[in-house]
N, C-alpha and C positions, 0 to 999 in steps of 0.2 A: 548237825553232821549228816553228813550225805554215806548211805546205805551202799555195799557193792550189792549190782547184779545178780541174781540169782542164778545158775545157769541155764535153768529152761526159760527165763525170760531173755537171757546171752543167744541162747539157739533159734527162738524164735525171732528175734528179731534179724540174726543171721539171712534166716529162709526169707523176711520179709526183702530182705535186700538183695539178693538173691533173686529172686521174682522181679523187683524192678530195676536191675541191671541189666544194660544192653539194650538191642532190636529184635523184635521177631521176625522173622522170615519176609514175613507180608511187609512190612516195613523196609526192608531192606530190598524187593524185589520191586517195591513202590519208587524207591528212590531210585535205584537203578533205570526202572524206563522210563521216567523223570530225565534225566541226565540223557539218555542214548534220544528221545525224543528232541530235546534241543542240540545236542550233538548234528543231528541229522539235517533239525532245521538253518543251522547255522552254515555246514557245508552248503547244502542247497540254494543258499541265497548267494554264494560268494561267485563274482565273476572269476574263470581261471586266466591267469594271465595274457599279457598280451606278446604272444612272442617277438612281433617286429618292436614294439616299445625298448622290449626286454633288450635286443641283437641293437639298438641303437643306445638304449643307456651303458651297454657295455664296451659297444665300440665305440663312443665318445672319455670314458675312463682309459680305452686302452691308447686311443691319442695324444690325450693329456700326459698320460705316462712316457710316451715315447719323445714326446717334446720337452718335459721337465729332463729327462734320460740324455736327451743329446746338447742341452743347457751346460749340466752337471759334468758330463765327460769329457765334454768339448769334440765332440764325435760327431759327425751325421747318424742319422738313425731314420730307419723308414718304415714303412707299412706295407709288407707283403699281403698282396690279396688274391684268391684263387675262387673256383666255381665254389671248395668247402667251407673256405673259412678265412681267415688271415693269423698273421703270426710278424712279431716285430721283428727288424734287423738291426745290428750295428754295423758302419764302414771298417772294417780292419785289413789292411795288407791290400789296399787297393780294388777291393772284392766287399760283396755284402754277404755278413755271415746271418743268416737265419737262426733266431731263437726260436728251437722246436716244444723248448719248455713254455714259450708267452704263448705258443699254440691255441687258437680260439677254433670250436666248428661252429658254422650256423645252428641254428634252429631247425627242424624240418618247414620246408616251403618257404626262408629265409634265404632267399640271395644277393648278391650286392656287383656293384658297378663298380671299374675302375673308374678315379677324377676324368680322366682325360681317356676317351676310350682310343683316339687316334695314337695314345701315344704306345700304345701296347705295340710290340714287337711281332713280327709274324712268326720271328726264333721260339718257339715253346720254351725251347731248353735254355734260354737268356732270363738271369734272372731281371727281373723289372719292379722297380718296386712301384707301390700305388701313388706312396706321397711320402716325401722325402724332407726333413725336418732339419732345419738349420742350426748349429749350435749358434750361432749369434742371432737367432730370433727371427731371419730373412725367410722362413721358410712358406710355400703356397700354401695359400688359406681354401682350394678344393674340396667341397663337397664328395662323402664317399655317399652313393644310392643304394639304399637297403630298400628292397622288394619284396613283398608277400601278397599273391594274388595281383592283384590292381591297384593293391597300397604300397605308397612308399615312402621313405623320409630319409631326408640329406642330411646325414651327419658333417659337421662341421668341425675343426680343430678350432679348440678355443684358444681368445689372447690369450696369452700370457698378463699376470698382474703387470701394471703399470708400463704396459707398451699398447699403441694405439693398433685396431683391425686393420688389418691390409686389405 
């Protein structure tokens, strides 16, 4: 038969455990610049993005969108483009209404080309769209030119599944 504990052998062992629970200080400020040193080294190595990559992976999702958009409604739908930014339209009421909400800005040092620079109007105030998306799929396959520096890259509207490029 197994004896209880006496209680100064209960208290000591108490203290013993007590003593080896937890970190000391030195242990914990060990770890910590352990962590803030790779922390640091791992920012340091990372390239930060690339903005013009960035302004054409977005403005390829926002085409796609505009083409699926005018598929689904059976509407034209276009691609307002300006010196800041661009922003989608729909055709309604024989006029193109601007969505201020699809609103995109560039990037800083991010600019972009109309398809067709001839085709821009001298009227400022006429709205013109860039590139103008067919509901029955007819729509111009134009290249829009995003610029940075002396880089640049032609975003393209993608097919559509199961209809051939134009």
């Amino acid at each position: 038969m197994r004896r209880p504990p006496s209680s100064l052998q209960t208290t000591r062992s108490r203290a013993a455990l007590a003593q080896q629970a937890g970190m000391s200080l030195v242990e914990v400020l060990v770890t910590l610049s352990i962590v803030a040193l790779a922390s640091v080294l791992i920012v340091a190595t990372t390239r930060p993005a690339d903005p013009l990559k960035t302004e054409s992976e977005q403005l390829g999702h926002t085409l796609a969108q505009l083409e699926a958009r005018a598929r689904v409604s059976g509407r034209p739908t276009a691609l307002m483009l300006d010196e800041a930014g661009y922003a989608g339209a729909d055709w309604q009421g024989g006029d193109w209404i601007v969505a201020e909400a699809s609103r995109h800005t560039f990037a800083r040092g991010v600019s972009a080309r109309r398809p067709d620079a001839r085709a821009a109007r001298k009227d400022k105030a006429a709205i013109v769209p860039a590139l103008i998306f067919d509901p029955l799929g007819h729509s111009a396959r134009s290249p829009v030119r995003l610029q940075a520096g002396t880089r640049q890259i032609d975003v393209v509207p993608l097919t559509a599944p199961g209809q051939a490029p134009q």
